[in-house]
N, CA, C and O atoms as a printed pandas DataFrame, in Angstrom:
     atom_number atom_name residue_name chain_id  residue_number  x_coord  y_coord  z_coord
0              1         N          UNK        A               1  132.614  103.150  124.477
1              2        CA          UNK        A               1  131.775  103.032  123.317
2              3         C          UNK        A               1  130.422  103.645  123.658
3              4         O          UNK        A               1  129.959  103.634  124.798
4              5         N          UNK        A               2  129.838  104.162  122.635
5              6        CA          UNK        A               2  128.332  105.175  123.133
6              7         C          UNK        A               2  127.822  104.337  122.005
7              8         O          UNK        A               2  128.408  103.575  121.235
8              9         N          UNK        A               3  126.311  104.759  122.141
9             10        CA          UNK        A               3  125.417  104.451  120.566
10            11         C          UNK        A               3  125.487  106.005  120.315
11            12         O          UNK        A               3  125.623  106.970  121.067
12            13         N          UNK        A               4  125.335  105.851  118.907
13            14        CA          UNK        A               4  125.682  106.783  117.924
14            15         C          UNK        A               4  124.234  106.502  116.943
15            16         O          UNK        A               4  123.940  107.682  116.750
16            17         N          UNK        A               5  123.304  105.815  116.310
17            18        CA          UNK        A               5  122.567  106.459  115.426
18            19         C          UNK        A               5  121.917  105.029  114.775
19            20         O          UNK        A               5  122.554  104.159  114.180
20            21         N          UNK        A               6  120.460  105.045  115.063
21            22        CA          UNK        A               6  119.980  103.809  114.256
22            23         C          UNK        A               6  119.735  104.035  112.803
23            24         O          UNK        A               6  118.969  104.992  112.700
24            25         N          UNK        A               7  120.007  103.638  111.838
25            26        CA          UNK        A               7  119.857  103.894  110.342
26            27         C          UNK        A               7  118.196  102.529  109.663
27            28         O          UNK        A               7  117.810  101.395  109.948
28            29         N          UNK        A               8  117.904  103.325  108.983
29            30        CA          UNK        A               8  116.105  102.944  108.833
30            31         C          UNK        A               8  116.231  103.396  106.869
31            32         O          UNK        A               8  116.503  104.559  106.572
32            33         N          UNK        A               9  116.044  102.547  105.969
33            34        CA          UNK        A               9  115.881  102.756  105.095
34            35         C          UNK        A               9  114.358  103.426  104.486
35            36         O          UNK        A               9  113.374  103.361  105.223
36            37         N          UNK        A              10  114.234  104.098  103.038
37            38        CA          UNK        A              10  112.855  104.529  103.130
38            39         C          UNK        A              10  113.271  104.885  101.481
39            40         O          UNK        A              10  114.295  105.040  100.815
40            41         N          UNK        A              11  111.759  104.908  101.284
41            42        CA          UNK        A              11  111.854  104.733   99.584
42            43         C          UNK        A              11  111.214  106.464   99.201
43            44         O          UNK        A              11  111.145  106.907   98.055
44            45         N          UNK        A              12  110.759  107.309  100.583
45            46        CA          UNK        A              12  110.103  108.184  100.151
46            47         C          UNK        A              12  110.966  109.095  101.430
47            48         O          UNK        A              12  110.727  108.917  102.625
48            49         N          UNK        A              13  111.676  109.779  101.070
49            50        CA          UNK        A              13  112.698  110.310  101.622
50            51         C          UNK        A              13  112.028  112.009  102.343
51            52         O          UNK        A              13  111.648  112.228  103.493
52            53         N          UNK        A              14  112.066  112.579  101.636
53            54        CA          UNK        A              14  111.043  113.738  101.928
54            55         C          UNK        A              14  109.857  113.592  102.886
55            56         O          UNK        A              14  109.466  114.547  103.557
56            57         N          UNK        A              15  109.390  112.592  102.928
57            58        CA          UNK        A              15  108.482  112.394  103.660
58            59         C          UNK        A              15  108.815  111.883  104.973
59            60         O          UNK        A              15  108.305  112.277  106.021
60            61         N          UNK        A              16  109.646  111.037  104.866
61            62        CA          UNK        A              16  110.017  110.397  105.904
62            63         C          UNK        A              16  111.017  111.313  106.775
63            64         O          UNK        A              16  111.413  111.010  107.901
64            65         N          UNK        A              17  111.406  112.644  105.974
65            66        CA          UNK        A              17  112.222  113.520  106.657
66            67         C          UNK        A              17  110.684  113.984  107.719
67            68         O          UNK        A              17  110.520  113.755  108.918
68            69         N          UNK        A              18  109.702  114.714  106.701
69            70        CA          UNK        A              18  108.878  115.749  107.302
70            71         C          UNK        A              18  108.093  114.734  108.626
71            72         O          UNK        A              18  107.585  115.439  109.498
72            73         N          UNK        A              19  107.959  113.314  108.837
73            74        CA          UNK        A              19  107.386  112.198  109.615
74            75         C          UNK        A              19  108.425  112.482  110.656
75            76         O          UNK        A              19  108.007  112.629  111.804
76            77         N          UNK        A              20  109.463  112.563  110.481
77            78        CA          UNK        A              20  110.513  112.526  112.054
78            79         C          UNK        A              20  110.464  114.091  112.539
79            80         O          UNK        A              20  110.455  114.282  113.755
80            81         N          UNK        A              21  110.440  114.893  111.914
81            82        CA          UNK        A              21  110.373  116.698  112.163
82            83         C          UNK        A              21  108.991  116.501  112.924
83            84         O          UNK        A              21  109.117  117.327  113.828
84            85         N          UNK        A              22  107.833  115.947  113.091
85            86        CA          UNK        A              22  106.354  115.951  113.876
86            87         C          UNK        A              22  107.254  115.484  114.971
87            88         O          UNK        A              22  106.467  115.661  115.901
88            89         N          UNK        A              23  108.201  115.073  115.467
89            90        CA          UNK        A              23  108.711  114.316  116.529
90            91         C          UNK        A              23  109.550  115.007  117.677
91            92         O          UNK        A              23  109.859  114.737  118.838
92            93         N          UNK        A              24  109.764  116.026  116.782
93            94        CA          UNK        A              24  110.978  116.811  117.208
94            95         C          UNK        A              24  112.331  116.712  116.097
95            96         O          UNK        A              24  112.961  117.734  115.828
96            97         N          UNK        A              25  112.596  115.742  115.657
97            98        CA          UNK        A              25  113.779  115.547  114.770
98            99         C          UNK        A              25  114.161  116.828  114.122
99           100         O          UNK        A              25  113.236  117.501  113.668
100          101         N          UNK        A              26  115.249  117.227  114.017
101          102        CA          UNK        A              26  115.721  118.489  112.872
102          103         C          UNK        A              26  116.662  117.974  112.321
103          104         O          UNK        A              26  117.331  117.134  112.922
104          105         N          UNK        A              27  116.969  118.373  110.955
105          106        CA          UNK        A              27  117.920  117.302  110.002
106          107         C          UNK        A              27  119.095  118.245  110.508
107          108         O          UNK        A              27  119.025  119.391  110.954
108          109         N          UNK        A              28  120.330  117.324  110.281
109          110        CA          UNK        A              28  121.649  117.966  110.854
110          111         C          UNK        A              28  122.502  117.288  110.014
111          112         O          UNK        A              28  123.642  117.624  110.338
112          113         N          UNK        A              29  122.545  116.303  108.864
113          114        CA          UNK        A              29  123.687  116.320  107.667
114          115         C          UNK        A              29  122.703  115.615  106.885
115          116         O          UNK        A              29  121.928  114.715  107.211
116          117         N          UNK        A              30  122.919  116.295  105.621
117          118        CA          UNK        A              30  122.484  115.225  104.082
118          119         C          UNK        A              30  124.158  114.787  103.483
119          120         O          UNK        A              30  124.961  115.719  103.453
120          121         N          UNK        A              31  124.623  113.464  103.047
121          122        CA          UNK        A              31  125.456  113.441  102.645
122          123         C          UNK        A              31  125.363  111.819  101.295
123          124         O          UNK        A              31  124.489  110.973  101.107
124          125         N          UNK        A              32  126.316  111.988  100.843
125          126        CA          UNK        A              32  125.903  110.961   99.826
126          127         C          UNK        A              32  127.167  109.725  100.406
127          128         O          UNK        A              32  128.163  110.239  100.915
128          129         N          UNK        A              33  127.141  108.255  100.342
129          130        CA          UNK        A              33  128.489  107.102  100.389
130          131         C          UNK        A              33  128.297  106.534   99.566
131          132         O          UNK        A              33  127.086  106.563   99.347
132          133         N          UNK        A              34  128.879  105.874   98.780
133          134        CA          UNK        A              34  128.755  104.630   97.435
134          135         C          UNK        A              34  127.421  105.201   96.741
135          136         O          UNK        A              34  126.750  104.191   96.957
136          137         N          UNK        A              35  126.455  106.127   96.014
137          138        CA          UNK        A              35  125.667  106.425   95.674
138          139         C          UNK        A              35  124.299  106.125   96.417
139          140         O          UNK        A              35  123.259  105.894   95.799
140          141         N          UNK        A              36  124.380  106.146   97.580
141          142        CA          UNK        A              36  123.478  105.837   98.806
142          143         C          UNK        A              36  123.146  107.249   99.143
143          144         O          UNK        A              36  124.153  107.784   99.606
144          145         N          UNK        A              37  121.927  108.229   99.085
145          146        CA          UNK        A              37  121.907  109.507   99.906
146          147         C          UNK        A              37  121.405  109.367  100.922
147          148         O          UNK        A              37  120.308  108.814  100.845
148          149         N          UNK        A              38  121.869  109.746  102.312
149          150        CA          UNK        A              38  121.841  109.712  104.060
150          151         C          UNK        A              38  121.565  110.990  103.923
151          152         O          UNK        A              38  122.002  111.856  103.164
152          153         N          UNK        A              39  120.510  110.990  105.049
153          154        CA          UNK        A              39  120.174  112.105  105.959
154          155         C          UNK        A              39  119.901  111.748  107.419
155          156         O          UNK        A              39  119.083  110.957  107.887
156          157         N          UNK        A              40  120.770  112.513  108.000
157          158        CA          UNK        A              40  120.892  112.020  109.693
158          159         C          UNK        A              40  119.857  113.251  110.226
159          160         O          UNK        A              40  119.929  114.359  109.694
160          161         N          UNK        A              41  118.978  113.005  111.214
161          162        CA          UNK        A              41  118.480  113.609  111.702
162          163         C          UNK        A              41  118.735  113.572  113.385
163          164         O          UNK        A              41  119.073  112.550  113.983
164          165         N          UNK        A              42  118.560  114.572  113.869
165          166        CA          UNK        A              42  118.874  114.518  115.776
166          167         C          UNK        A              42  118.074  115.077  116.144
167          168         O          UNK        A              42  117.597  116.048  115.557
168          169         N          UNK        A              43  117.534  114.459  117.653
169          170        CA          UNK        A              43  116.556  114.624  118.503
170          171         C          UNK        A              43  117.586  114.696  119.767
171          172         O          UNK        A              43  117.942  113.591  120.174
172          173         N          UNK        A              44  118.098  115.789  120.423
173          174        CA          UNK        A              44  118.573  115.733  121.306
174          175         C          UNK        A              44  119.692  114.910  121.332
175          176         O          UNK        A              44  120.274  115.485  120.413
176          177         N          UNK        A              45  120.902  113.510  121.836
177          178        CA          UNK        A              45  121.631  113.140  121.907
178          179         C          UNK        A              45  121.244  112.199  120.402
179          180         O          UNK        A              45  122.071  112.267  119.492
180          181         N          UNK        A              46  120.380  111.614  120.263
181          182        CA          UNK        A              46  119.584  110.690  119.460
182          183         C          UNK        A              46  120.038  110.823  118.061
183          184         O          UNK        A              46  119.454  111.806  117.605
184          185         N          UNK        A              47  120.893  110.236  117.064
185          186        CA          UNK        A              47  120.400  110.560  115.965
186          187         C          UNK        A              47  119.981  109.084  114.763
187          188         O          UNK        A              47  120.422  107.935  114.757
188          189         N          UNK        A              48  119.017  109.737  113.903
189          190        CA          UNK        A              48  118.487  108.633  113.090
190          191         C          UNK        A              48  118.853  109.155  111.704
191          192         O          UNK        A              48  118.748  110.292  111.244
192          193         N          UNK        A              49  119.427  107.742  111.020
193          194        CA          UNK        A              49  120.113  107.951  109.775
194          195         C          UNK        A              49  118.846  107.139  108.595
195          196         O          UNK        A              49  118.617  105.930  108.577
196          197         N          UNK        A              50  118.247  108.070  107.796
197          198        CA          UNK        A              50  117.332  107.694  106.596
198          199         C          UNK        A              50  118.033  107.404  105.524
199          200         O          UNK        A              50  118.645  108.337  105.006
200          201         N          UNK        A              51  118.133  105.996  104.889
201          202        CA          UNK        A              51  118.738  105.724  103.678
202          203         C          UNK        A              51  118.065  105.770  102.804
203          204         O          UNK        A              51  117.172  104.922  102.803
204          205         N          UNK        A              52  118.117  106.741  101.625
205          206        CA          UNK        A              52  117.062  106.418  100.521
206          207         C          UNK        A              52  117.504  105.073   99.859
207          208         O          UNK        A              52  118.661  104.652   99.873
208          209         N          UNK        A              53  116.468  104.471   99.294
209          210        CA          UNK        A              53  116.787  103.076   98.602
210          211         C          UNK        A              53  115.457  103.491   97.554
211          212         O          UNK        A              53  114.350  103.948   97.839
212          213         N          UNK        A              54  116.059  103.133   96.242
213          214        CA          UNK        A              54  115.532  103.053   94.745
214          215         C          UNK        A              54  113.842  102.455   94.930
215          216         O          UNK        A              54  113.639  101.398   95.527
216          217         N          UNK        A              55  113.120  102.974   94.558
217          218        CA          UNK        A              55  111.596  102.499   94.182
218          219         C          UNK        A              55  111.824  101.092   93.459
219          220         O          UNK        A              55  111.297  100.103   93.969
220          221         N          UNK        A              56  112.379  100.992   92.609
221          222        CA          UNK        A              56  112.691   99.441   92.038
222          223         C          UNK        A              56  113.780   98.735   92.743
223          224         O          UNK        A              56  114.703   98.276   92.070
224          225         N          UNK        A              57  113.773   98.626   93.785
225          226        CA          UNK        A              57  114.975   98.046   94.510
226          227         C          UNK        A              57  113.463   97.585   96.096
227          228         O          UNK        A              57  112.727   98.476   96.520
228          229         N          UNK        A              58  113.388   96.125   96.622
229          230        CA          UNK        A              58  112.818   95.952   97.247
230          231         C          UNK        A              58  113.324   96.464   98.672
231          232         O          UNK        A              58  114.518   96.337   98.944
232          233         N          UNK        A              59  112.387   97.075   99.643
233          234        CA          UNK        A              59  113.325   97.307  101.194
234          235         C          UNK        A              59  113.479   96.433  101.859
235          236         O          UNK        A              59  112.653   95.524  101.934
236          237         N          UNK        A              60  114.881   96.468  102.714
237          238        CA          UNK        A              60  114.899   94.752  103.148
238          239         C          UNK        A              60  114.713   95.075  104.359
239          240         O          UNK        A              60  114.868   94.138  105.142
240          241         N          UNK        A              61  114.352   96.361  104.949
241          242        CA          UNK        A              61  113.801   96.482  106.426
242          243         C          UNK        A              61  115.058   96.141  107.248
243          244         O          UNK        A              61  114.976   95.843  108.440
244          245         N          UNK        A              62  116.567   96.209  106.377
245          246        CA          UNK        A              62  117.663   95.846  107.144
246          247         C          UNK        A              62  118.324   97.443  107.829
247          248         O          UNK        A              62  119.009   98.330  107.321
248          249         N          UNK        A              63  117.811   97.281  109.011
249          250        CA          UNK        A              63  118.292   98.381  110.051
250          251         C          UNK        A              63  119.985   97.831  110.605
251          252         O          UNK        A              63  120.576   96.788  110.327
252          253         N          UNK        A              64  120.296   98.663  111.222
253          254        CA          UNK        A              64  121.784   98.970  111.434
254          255         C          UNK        A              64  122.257   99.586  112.794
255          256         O          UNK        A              64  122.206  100.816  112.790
256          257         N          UNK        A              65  122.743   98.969  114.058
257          258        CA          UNK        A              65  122.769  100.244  115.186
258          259         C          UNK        A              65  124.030  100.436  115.174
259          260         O          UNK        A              65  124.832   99.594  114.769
260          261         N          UNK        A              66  124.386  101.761  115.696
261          262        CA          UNK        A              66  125.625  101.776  115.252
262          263         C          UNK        A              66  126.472  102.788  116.456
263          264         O          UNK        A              66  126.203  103.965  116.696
264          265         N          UNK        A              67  127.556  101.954  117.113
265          266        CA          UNK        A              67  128.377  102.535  117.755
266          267         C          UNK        A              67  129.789  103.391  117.619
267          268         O          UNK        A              67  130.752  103.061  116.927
268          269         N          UNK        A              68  129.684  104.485  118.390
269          270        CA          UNK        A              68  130.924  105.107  118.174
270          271         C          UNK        A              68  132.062  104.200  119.075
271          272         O          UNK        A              68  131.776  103.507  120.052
272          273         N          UNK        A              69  133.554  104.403  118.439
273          274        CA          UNK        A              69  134.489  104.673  119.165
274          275         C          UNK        A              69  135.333  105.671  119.069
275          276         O          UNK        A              69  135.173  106.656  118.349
276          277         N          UNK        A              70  136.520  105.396  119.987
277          278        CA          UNK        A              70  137.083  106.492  120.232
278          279         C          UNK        A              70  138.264  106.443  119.251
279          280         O          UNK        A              70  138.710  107.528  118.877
280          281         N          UNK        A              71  138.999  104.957  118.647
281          282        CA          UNK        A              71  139.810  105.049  118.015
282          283         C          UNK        A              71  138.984  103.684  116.639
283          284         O          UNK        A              71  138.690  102.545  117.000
284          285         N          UNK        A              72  138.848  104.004  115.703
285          286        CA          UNK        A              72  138.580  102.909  114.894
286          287         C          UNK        A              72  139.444  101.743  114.781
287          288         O          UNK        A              72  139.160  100.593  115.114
288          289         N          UNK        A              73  140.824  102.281  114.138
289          290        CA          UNK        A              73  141.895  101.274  113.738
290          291         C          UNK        A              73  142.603  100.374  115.229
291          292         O          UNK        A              73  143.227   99.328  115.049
292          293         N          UNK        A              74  142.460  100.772  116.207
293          294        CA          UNK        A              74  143.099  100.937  117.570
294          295         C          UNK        A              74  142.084   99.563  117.897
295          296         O          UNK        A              74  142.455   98.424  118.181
296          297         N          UNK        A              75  140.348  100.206  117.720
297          298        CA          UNK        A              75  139.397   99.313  118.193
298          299         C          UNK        A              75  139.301   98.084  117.428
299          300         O          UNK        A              75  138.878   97.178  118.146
300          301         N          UNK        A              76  139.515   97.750  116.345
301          302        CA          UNK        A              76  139.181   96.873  115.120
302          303         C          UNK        A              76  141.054   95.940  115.395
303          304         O          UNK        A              76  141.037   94.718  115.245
304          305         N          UNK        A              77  142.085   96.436  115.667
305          306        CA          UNK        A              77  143.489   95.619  116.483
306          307         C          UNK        A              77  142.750   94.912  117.062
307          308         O          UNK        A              77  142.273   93.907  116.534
308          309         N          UNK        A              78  142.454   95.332  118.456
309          310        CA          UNK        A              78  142.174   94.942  119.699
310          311         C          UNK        A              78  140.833   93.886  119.740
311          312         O          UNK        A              78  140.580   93.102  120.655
312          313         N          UNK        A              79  140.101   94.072  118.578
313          314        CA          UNK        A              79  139.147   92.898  118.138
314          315         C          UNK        A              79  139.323   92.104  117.292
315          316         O          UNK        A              79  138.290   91.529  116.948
316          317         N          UNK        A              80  140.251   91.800  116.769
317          318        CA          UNK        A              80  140.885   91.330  115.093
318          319         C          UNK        A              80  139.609   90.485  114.942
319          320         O          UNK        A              80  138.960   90.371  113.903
320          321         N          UNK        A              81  139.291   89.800  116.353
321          322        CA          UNK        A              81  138.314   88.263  115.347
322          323         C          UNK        A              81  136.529   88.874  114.946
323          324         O          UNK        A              81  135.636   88.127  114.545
324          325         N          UNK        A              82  136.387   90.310  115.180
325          326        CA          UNK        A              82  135.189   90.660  114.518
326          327         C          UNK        A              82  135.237   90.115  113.104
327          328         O          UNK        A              82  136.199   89.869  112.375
328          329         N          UNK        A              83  133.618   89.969  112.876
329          330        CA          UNK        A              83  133.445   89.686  111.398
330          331         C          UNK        A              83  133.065   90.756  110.144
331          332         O          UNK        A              83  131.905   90.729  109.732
332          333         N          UNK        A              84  133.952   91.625  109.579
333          334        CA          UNK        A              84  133.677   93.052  109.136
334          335         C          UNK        A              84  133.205   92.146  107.878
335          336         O          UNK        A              84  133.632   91.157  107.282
336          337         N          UNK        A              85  131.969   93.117  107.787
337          338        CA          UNK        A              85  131.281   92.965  106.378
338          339         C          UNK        A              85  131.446   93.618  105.347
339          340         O          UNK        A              85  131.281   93.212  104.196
340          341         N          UNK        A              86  131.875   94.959  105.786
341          342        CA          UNK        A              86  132.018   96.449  104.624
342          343         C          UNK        A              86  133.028   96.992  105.265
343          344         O          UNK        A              86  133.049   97.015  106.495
344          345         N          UNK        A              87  134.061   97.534  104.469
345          346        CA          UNK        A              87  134.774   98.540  104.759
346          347         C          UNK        A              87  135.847   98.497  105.294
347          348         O          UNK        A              87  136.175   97.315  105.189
348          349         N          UNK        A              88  136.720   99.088  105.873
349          350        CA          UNK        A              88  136.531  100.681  106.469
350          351         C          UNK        A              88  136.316  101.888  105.421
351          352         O          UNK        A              88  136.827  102.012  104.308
352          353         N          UNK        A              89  135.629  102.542  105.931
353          354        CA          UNK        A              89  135.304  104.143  105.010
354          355         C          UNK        A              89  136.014  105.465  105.747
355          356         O          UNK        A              89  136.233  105.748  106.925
356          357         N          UNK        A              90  136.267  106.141  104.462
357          358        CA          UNK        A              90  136.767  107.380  104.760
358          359         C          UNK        A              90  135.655  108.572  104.764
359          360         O          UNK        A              90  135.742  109.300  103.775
360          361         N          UNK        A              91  135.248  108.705  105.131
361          362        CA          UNK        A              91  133.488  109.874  104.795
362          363         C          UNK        A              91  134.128  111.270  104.272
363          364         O          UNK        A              91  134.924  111.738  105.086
364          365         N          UNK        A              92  133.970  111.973  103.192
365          366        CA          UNK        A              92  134.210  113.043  103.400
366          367         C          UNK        A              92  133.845  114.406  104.638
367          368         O          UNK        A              92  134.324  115.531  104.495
368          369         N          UNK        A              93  133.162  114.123  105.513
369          370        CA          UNK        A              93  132.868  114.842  106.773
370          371         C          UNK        A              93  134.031  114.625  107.656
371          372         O          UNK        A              93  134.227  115.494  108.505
372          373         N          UNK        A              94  134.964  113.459  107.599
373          374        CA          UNK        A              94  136.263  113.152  108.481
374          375         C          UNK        A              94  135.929  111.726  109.128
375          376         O          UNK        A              94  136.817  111.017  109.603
376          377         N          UNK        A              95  134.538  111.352  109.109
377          378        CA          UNK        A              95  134.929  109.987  109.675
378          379         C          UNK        A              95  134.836  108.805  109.157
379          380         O          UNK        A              95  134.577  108.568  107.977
380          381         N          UNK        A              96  135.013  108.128  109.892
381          382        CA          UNK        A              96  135.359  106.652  109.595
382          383         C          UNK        A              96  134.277  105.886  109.980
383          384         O          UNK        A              96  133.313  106.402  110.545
384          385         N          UNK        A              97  134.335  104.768  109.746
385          386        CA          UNK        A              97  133.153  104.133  109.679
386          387         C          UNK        A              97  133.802  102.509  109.223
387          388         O          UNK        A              97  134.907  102.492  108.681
388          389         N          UNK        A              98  133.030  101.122  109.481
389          390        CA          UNK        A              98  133.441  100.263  109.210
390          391         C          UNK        A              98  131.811   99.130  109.700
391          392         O          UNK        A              98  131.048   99.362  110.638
392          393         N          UNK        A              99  131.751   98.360  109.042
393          394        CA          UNK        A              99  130.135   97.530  109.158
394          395         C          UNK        A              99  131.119   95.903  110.201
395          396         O          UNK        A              99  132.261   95.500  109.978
396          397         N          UNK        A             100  130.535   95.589  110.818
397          398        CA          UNK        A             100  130.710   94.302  110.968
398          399         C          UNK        A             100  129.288   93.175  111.443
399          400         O          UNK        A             100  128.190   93.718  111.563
400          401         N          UNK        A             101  129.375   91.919  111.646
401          402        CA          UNK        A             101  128.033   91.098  111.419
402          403         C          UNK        A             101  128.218   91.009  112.996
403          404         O          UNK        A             101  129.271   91.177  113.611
404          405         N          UNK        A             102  126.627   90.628  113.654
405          406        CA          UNK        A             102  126.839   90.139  115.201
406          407         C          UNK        A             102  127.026   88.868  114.789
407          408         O          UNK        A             102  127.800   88.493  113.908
408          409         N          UNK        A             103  126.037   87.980  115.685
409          410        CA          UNK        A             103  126.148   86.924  116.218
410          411         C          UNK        A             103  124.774   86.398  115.417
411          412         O          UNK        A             103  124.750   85.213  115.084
412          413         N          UNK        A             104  123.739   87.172  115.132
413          414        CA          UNK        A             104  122.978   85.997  114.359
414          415         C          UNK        A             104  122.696   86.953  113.214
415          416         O          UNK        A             104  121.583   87.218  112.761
416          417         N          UNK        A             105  123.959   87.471  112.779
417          418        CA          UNK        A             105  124.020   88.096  111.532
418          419         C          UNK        A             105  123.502   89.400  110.907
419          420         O          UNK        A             105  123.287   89.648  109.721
420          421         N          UNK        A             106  123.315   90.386  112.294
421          422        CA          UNK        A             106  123.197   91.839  112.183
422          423         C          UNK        A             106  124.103   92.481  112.000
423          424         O          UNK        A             106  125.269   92.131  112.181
424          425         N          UNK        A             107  123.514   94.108  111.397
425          426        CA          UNK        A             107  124.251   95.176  110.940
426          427         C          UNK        A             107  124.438   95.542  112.027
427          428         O          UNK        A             107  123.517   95.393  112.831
428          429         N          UNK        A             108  125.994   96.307  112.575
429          430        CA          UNK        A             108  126.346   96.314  113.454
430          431         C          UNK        A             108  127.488   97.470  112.671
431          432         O          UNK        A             108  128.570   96.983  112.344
432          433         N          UNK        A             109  127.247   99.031  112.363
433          434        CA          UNK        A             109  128.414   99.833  112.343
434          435         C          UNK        A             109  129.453  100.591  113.623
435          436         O          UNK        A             109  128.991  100.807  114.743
436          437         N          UNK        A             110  130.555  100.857  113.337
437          438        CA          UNK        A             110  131.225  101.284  114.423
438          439         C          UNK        A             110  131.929  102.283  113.838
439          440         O          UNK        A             110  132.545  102.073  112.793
440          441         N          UNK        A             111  131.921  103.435  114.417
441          442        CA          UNK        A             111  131.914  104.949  113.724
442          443         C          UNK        A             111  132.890  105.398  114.523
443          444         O          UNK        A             111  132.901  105.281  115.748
444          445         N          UNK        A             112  133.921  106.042  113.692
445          446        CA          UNK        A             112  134.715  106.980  114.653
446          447         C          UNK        A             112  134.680  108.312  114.210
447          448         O          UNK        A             112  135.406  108.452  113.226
448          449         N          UNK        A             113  133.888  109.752  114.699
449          450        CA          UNK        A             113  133.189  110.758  114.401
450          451         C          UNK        A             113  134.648  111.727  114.317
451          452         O          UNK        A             113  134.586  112.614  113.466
452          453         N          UNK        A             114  135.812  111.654  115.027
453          454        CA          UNK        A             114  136.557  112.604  114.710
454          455         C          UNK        A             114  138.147  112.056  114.506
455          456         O          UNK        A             114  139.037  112.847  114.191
């Protein structure tokens, strides 16, 4: 299992792109899930996922870390007693994706990239 990508919501998207580019960041996918638009940005191995969220919609400052594996369905067997909150997703890019809760009730995704 690797980390794969902390996700950070933001109500001003453009900006918050051009705020991570002062950093080094260069955007490397815009894509849309459930009417949510993501933009992942990478800094070297690093990448950070910007969720736009609605101006009339409050931010709940609910961040997300999120690990790859190597097999999703294989990994999610072999754990049955995780507590999945969302999903599994099919991404149109090819991967998969699935949310589950920790232990004092964090976002916790587990991504399988190919």
């Amino acid at each position: 299992m690797n980390m794969h990508h902390l996700g950070i919501e933001t109500q001003r998207l453009d900006e918050s792109i051009e705020f991570y580019k002062k950093f080094g960041f260069e955007v490397e996918s815009i894509m849309e899930l459930l009417g949510e638009k993501l933009v992942f940005l990478k800094l070297g191995v690093f990448q950070l996922e910007l969720v736009l969220v609605e101006e009339s919609l409050k931010l709940s400052n609910n961040k997300h870390i999120a690990f790859e594996v190597e097999d999703l369905d294989v990994f999610l067997e072999e754990h049955a007693e995780l507590n999945v909150s969302e999903g599994p997703y099919q991404l149109d890019n090819g991967w998969k994706n699935v949310f589950i809760l920790g232990p004092s009730g964090e976002s916790i995704e587990l991504l399988q990239t190919h």
